[in-house]
C-alpha positions in Angstrom: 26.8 12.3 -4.5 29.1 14.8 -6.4 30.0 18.1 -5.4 27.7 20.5 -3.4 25.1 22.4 -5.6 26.0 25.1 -7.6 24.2 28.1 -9.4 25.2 30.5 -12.0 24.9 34.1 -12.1 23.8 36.5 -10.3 23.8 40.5 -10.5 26.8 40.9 -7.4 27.9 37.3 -8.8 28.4 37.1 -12.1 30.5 33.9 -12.0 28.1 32.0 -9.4 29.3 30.1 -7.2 28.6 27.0 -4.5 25.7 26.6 -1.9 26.3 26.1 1.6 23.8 24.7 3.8 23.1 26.3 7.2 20.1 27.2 9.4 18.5 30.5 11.0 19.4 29.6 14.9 16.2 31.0 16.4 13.6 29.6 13.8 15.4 26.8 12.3 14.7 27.4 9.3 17.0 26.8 6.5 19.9 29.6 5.8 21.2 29.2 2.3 24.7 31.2 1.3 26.7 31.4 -1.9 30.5 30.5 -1.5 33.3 31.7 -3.8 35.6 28.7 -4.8 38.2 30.5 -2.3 35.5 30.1 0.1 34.5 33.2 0.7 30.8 34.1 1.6 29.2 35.8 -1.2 25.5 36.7 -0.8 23.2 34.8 2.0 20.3 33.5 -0.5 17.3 33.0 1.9 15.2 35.6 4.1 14.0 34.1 7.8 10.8 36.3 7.7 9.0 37.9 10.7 5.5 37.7 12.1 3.0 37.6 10.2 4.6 35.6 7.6 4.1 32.0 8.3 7.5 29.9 8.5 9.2 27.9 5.5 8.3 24.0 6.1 11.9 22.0 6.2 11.7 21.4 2.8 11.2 24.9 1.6 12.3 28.3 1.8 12.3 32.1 2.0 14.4 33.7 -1.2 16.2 37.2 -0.8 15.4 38.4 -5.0 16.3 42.2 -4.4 19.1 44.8 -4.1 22.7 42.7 -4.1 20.5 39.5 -4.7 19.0 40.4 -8.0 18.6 37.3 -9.7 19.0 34.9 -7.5 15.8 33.0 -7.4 16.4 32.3 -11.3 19.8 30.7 -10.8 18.1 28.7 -8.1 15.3 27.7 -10.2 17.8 27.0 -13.4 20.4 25.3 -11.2 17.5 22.9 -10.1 17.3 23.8 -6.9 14.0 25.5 -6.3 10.4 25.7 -8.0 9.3 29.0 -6.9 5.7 28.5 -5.4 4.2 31.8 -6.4 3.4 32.8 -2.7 5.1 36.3 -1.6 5.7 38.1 1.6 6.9 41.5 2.3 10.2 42.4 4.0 10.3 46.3 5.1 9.9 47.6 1.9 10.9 44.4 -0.5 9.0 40.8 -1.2 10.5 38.0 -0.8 9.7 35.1 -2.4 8.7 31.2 -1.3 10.1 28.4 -2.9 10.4 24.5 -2.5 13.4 22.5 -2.4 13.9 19.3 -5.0 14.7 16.5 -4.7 18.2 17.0 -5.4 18.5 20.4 -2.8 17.1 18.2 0.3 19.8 15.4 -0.7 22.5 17.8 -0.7 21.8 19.6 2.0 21.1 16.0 4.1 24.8 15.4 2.8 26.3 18.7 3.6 24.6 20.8 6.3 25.9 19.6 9.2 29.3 20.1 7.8 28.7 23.1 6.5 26.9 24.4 9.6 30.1 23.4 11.6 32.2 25.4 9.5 29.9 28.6 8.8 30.1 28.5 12.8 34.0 29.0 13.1 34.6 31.5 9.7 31.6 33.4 9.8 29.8 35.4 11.7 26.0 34.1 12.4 23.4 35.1 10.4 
């Protein structure tokens, strides 16, 4: 495998930057972030919803596509690692949006996440 994942840009990221693997503690679900090169958090990429939205599966998930995350589930989907499903769900007054992992996103993140997870745990604050 090379290097984690990366997508282009975004509206708050115009230069991109690299995903990092984690997962929403109470659900499980999977918790994607962008990371500056400096390492630096930029934009958390996925949504855990709430009741009555139905769960992302392991190999899918929830995308955050408004506000500071404009454009974000195209740099996903042109980076490779999505294919938006069509299905939405509301969050307070947004939608966000479901998407699939490839191929390529479960074998990075099967290479990365417990790493990353590690890591997110002693710079970051939980999500």
């Amino acid at each position: 495998m090379s290097g984690p994942m990366e997508i282009g840009p975004t509206k708050l990221c115009p230069k991109g930057g690299r995903l990092v693997w984690s997962h929403y503690p109470a659900s499980g679900e999977n918790a994607v972030m962008l990371m500056a090169p400096s390492g630096e958090r930029l934009l958390v990429l996925s949504v855990c919803p709430h009741p009555p939205t139905p769960p992302a599966a392991d190999d899918e998930m929830w995308i955050k596509d408004w506000s500071e995350n404009e454009g974000v589930a195209d740099a996903l989907v042109k980076a490779g690692v999505v294919t938006l499903t069509g299905r939405t769900a509301p969050a307070g007054h947004a939608v966000m949006l479901h998407a699939k992992l490839t191929p390529e996103a479960l074998a990075d993140r099967a290479a990365r996440q417990p790493r990353d997870d590690r890591a997110q745990q002693l710079r970051t604050r939980p999500l």
